[in-house]
C-alpha positions as CSV (number, residue, x, y, z in Angstrom):
1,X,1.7,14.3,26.9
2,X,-1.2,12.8,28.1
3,X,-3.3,15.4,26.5
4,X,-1.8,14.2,23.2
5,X,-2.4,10.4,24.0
6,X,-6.0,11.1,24.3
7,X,-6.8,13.9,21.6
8,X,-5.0,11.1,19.3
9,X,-6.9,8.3,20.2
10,X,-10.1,10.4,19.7
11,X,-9.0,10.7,16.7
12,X,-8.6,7.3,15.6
13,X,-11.4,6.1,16.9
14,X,-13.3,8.8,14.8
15,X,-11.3,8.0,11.3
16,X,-12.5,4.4,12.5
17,X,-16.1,5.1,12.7
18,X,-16.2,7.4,9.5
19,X,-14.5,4.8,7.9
20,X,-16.5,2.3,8.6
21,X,-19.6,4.2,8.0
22,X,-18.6,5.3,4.2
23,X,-17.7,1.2,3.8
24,X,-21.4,0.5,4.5
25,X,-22.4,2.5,1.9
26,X,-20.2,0.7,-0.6
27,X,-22.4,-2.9,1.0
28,X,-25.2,-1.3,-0.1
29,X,-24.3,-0.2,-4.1
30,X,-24.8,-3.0,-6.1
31,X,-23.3,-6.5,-7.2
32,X,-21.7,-7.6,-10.5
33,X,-25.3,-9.4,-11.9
34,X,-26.3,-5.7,-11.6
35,X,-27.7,-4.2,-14.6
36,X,-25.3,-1.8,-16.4
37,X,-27.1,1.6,-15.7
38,X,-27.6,0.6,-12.2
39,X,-23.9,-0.3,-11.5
40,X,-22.7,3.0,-13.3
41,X,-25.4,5.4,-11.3
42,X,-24.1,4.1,-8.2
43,X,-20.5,4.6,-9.2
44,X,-21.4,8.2,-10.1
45,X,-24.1,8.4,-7.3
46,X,-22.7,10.0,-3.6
47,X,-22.1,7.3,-1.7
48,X,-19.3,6.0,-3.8
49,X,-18.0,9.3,-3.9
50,X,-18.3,9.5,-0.8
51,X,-16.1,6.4,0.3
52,X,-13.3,8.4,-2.6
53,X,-13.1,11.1,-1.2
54,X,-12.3,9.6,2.3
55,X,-9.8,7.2,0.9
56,X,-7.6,9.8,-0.9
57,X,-8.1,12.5,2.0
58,X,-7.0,9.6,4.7
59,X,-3.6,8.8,2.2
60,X,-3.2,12.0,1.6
61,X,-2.9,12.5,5.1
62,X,-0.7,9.5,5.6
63,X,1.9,10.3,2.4
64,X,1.9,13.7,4.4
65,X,2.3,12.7,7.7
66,X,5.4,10.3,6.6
67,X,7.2,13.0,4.7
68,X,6.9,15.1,8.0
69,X,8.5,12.2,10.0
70,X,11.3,11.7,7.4
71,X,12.0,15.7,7.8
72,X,11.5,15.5,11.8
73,X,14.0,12.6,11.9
74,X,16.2,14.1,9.3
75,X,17.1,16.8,11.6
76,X,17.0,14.7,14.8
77,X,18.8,12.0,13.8
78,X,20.6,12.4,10.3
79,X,22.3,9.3,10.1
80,X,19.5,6.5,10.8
81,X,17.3,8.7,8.9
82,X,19.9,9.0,5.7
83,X,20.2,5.1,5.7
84,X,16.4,4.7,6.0
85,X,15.8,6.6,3.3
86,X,19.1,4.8,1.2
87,X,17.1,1.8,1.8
88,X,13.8,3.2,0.6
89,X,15.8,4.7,-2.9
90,X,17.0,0.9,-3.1
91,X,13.9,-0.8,-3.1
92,X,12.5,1.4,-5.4
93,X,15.3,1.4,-7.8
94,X,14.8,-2.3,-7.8
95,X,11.4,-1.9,-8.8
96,X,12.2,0.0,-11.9
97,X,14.7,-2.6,-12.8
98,X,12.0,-5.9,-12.3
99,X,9.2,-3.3,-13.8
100,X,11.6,-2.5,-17.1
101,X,12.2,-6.4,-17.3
102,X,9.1,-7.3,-17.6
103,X,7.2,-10.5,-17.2
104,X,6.8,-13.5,-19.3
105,X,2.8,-13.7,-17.7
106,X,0.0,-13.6,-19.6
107,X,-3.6,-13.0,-18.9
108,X,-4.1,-16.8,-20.0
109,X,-1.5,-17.9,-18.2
110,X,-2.6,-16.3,-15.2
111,X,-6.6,-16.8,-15.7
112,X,-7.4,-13.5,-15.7
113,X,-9.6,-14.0,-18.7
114,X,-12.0,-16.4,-17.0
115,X,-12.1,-15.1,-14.2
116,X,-12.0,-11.8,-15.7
117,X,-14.0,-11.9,-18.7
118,X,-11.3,-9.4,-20.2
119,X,-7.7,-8.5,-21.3
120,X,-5.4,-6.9,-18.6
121,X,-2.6,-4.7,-19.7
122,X,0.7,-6.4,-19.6
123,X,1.8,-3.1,-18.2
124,X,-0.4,-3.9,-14.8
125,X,1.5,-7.7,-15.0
126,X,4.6,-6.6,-14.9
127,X,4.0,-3.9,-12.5
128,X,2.3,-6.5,-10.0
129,X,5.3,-8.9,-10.8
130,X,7.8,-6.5,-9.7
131,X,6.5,-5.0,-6.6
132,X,5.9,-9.0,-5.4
133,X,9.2,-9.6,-6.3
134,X,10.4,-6.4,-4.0
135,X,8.5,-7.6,-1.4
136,X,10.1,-10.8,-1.5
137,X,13.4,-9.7,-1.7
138,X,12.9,-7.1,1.3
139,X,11.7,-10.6,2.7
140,X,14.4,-12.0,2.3
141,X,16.9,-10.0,3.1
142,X,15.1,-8.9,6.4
143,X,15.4,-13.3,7.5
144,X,18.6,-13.2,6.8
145,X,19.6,-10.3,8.7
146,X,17.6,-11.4,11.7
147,X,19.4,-14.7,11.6
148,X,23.1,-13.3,10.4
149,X,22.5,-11.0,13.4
150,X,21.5,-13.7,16.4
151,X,24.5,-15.6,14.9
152,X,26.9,-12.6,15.2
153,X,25.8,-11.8,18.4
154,X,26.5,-15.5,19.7
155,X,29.3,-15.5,17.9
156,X,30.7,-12.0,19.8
157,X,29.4,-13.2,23.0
């Protein structure tokens, strides 16, 4: 087990360094008062391929390693796991509901055009708007069961 311990720390501390490493290349590309050619040959150039290619490989590796926990836990512990994954189904079917809705923001109501200099889709708004609006609600819900639970628990004692 230790063996593990170690080999896993060496591990992150090398995704760390790499990391870092491909994020000073993206320091060094350059700013928005960039001329046009200059700011598409270092978007096409290697080091912001670079710093692409590490970000989807790491999520990658992520998406992968949490789809081989669910399984894992699936078969060591069915139950938890089944209600983890209810709760997961429930967020995101909340999503598509607040997605579907809509929202009523604009990119002149939110300043995105100033600050933006262009139009964003109102597809991206209400996608933003609803996965805030998850995350609030998960929020929410995850206070109130804290507090509904110490108050149970004081209650039953």
């Amino acid at each position: 087990m230790k063996d593990i311990t170690k080999y896993m720390n060496i591990l992150k501390v090398t995704l760390a360094v790499i990391g870092i490493g491909v994020c000073l290349f993206l320091f060094g590309g350059p700013n928005n008062t960039a001329e046009l050619t200059e700011i598409e040959t270092f978007r096409d150039g290697g080091k912001m391929t670079a710093a692409t290619w590490y970000t989807i490989i790491v999520l990658v590796g992520c998406v992968a390693l949490v789809l081989l926990f669910f399984v894992v836990q699936l078969i060591t512990n069915t139950k938890k796991t089944l209600m983890s994954i209810v709760g997961i189904l429930a967020a995101f079917v909340l999503y598509i509901i607040l997605y579907s809705v809509g929202s009523s923001d604009t990119s002149e109501s939110l300043g995105l055009t100033q600050s933006l200099g262009t139009e964003v889709a109102s597809s991206t708004i209400s996608a933003t708007t609803a996965g805030l609006y998850v995350v609030f609600a998960g929020l929410g819900i995850s206070v109130v069961a804290i507090l509904a639970g110490s108050f149970l628990g004081k209650l039953i004692k």
